[in-house]
GUTI-751874 format. One record per atom (N, C-alpha, C): x, y, z; residue in three letters. Coordinates in nm, 2 decimals. Example, Ala and Ser with C-alpha at 12.3 -4.5 7.8 and 13.67 -1.06 7.14 Angstrom:
GUTI-751874
((1.32 -0.57 0.78) ALA);
((1.23 -0.45 0.78) ALA);
((1.32 -0.33 0.78) ALA);
((1.28 -0.22 0.71) SER);
((1.37 -0.11 0.71) SER);
((1.29 0.00 0.79) SER);
END
This chain:
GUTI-751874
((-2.54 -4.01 -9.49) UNK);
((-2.55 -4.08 -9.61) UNK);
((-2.67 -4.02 -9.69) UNK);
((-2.79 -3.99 -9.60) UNK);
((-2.87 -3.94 -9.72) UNK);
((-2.86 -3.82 -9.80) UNK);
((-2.79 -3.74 -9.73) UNK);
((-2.74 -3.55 -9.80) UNK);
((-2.70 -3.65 -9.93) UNK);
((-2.58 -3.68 -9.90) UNK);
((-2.49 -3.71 -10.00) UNK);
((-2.58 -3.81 -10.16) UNK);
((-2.61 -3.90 -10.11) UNK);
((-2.72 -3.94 -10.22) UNK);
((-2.81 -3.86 -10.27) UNK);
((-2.89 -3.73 -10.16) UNK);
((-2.99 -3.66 -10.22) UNK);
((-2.91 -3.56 -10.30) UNK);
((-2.83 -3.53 -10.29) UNK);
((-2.72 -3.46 -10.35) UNK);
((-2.73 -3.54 -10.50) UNK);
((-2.65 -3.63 -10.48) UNK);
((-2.61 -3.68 -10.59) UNK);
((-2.69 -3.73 -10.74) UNK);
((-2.83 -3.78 -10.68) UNK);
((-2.90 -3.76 -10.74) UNK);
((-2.99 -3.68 -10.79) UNK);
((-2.99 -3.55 -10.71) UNK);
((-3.04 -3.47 -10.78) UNK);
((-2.95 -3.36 -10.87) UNK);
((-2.85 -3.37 -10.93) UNK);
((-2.74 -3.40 -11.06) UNK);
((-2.83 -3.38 -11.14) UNK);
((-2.91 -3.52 -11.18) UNK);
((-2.95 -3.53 -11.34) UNK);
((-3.04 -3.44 -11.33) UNK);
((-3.14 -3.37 -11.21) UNK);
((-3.26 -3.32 -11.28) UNK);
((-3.21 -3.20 -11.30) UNK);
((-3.12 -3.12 -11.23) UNK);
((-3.00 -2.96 -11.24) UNK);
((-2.97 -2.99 -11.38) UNK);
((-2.89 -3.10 -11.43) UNK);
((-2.85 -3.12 -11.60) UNK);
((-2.96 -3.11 -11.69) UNK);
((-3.08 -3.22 -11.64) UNK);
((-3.21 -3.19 -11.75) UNK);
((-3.29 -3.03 -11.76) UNK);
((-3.29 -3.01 -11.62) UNK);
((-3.36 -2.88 -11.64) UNK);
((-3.30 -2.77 -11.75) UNK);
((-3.14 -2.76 -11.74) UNK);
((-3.05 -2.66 -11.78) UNK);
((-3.09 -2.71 -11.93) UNK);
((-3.09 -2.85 -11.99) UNK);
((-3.04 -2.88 -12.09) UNK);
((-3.17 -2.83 -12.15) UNK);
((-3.28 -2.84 -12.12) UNK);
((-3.42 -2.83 -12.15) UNK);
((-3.47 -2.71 -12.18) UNK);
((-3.41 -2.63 -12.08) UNK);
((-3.41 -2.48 -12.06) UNK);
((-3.34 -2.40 -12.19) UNK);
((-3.19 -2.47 -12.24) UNK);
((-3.11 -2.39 -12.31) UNK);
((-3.22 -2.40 -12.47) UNK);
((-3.22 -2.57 -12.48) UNK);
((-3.27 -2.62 -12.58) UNK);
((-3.35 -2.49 -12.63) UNK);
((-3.48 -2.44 -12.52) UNK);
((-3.61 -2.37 -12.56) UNK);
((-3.55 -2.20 -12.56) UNK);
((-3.45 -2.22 -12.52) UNK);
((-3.41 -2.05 -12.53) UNK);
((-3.36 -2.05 -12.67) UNK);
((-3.28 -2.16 -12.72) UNK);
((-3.22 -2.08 -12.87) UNK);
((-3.34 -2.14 -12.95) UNK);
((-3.42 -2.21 -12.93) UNK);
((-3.60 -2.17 -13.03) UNK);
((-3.68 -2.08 -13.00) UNK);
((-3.66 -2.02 -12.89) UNK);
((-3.76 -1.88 -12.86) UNK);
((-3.86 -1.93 -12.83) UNK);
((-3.86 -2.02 -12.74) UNK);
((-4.00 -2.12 -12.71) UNK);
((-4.04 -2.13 -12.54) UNK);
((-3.93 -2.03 -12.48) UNK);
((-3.97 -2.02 -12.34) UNK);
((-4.08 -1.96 -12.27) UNK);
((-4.18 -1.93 -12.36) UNK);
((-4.29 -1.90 -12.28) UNK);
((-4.44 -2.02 -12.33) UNK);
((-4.37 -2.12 -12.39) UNK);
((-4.51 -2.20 -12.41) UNK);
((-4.48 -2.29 -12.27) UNK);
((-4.61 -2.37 -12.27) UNK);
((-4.65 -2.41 -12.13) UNK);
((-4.59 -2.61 -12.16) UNK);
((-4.56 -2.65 -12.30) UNK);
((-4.55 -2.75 -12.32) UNK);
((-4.39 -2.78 -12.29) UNK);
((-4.30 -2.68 -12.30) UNK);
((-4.17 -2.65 -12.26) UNK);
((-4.18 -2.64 -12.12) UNK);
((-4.26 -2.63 -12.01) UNK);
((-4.23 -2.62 -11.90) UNK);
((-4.29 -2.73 -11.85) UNK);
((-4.40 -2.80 -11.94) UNK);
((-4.39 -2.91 -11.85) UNK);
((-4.31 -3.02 -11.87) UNK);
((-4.26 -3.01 -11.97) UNK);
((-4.13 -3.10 -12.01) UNK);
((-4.05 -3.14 -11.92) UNK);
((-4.00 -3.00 -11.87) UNK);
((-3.91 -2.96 -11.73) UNK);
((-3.99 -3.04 -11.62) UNK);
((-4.07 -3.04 -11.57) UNK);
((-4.16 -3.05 -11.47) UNK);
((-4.15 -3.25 -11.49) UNK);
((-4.21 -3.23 -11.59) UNK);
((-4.18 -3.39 -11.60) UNK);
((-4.08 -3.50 -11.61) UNK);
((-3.95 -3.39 -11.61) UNK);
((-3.84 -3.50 -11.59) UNK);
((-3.83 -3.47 -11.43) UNK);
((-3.82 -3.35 -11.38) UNK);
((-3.84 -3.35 -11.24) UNK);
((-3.84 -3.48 -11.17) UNK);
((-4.02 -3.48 -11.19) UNK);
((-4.08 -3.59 -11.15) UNK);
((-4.07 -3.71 -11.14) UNK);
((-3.98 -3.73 -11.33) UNK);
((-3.95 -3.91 -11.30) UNK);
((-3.80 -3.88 -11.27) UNK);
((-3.78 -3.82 -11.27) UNK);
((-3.60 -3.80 -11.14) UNK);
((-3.64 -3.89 -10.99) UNK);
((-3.75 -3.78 -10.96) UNK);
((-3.80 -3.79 -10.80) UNK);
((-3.86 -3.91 -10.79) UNK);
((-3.95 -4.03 -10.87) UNK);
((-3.93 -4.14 -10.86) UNK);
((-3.84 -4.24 -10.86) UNK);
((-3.76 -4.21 -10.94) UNK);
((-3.69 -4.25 -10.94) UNK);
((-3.60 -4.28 -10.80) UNK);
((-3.58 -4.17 -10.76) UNK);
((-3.51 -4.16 -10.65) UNK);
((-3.57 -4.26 -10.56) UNK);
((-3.69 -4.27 -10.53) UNK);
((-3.78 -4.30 -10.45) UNK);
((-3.76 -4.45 -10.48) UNK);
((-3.74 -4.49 -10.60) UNK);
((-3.77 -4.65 -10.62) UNK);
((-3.63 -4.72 -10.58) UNK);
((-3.56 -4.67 -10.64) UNK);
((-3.39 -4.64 -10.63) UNK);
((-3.30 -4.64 -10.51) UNK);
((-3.28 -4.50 -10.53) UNK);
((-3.17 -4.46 -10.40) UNK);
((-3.22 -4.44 -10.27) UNK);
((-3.36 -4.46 -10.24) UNK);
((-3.41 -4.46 -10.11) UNK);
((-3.35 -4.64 -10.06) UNK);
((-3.41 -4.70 -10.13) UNK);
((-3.41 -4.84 -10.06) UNK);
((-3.27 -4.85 -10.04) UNK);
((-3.17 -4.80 -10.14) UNK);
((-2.99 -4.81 -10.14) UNK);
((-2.97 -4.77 -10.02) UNK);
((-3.01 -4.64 -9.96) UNK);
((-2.96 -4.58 -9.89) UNK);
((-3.01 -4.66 -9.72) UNK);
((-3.10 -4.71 -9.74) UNK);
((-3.17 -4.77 -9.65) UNK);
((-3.07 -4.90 -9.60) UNK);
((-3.04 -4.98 -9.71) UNK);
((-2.99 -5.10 -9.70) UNK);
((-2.80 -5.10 -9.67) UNK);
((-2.76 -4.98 -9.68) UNK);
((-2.66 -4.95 -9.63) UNK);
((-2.65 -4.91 -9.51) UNK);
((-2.76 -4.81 -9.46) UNK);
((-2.76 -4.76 -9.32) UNK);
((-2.76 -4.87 -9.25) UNK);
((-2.86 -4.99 -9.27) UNK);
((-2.87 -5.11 -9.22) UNK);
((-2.73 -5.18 -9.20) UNK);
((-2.70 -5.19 -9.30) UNK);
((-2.55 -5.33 -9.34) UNK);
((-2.50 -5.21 -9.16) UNK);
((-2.50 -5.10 -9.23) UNK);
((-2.36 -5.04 -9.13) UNK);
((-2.37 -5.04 -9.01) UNK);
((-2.50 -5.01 -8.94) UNK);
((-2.60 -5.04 -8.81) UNK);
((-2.55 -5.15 -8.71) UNK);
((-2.54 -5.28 -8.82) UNK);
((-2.53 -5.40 -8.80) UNK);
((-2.41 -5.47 -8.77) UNK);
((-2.30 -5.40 -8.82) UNK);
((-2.17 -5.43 -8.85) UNK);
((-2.11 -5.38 -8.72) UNK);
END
């Protein structure tokens, strides 16, 4: 269960990065440093996300199924 979740959420940060990425390529802006922490900072609140999120999900399912 966890691949598949870590998998799956990590989706949006592959789409933000790309989206973020393209954005600064057709402005010609891929070498400032404000453009990459942009990137870096959706990362991040991806990876909390996850943390606050789909950890406990994943947890509370392993449980239910443990149990059953």
């Amino acid at each position: 269960i966890g691949w598949i979740l870590g998998f799956i959420t990590s989706l949006p940060e592959l789409t933000s990065f790309f989206e973020i990425y393209r954005l600064e390529k057709k402005n010609g802006r891929l070498h400032l440093l404000d453009d990459t922490q942009e990137a870096l900072d959706a990362l991040v609140s991806s990876n909390m996300s996850n943390l606050g999120v789909i950890l406990p999900i994943g947890i509370i399912v392993y449980s239910l199924i443990r149990f059953l």
